[in-house]
Residue frames as qw, qx, qy, qz and C-alpha x, y, z in Angstrom:
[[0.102, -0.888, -0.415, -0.170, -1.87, -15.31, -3.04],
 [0.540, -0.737, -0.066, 0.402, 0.97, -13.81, -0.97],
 [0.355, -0.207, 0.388, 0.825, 3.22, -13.16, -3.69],
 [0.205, 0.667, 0.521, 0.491, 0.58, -11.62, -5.73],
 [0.304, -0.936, -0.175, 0.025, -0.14, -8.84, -2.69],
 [0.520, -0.621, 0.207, 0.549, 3.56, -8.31, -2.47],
 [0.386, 0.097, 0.551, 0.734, 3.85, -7.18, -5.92],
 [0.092, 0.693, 0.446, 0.559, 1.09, -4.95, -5.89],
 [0.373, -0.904, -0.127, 0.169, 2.13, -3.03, -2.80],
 [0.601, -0.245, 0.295, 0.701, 5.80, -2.92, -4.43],
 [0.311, 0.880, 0.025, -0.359, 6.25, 0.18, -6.63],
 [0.545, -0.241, 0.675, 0.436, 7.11, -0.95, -10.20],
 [0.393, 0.368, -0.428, -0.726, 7.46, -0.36, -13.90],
 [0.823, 0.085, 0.163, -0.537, 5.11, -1.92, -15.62],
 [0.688, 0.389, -0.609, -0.072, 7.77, -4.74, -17.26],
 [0.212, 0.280, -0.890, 0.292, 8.80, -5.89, -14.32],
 [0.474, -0.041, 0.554, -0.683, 5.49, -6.44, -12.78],
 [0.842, 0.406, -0.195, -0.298, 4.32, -8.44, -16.02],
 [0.455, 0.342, -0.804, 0.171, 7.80, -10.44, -15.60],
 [0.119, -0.007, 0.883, -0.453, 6.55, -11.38, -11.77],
 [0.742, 0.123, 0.208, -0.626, 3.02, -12.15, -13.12],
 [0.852, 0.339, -0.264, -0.299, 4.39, -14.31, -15.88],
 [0.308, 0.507, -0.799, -0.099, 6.44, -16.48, -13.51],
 [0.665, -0.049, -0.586, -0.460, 6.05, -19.71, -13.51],
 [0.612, -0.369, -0.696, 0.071, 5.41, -20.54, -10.10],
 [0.447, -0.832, -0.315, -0.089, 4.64, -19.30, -6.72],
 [0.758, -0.502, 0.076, 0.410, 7.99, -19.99, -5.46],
 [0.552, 0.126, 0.206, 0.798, 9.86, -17.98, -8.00],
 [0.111, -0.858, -0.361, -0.349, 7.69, -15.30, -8.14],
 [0.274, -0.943, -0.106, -0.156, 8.62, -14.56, -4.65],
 [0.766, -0.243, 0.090, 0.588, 12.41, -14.83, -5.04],
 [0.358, 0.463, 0.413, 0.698, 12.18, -12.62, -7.46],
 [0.287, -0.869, -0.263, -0.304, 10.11, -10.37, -5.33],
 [0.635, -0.638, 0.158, 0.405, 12.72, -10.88, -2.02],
 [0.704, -0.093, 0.198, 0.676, 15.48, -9.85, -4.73],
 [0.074, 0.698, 0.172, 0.691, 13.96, -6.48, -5.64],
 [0.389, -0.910, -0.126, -0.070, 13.17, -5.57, -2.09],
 [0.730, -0.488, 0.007, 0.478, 16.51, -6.58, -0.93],
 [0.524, 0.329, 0.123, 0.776, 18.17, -4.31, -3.82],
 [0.192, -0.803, -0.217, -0.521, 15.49, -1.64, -2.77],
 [0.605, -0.770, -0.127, 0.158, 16.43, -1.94, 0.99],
 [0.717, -0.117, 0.052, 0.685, 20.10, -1.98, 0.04],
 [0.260, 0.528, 0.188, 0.786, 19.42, 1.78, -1.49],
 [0.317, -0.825, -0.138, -0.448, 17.62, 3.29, 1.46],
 [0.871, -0.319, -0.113, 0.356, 19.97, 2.04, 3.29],
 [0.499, -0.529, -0.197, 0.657, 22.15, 4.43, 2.17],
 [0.097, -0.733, -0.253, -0.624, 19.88, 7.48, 1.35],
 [0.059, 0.190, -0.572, 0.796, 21.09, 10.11, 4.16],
 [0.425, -0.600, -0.652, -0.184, 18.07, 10.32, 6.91],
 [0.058, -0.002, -0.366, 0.929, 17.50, 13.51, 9.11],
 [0.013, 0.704, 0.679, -0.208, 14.67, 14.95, 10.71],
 [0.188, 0.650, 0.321, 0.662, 12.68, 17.37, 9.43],
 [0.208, -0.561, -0.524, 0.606, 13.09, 19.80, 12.57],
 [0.187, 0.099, -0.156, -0.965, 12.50, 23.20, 9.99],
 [0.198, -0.366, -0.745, -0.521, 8.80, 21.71, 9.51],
 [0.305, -0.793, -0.479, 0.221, 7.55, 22.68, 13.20],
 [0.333, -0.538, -0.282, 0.721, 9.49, 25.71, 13.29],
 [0.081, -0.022, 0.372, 0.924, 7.56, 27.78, 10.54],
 [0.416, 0.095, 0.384, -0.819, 4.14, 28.85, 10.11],
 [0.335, 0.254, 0.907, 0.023, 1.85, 26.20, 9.23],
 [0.330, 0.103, -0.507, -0.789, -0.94, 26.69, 5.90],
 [0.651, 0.212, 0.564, -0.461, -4.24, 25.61, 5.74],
 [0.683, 0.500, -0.472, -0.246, -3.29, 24.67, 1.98]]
């Protein structure tokens, strides 16, 4: 059940979600899952990260 929920909170094309439905056990499933996050962490990892300080210092929209 766990590796189903971790594949539908994961943001994927639709082949690779059909490849982790069609495998053939729980336990691969979620290797397969841990080896996408871990690629996925490895990218935000290094995506730069700043704060947004120009968002408080302009006038705010009700849009």
């Amino acid at each position: 059940m766990v590796s189903y929920l971790v594949a539908a909170a994961m943001m994927l094309d639709t082949p690779t979600k059909q490849r982790l439905l069609q495998a053939p056990d729980t336990a691969s499933r979620l290797r397969d899952e841990l080896k996408l996050l871990r690629a996925e962490t490895a990218v935000i990892r290094h995506l730069p990260s700043l704060p947004a300080v120009d968002l408080t210092r302009g006038p705010t929209s009700q849009n």
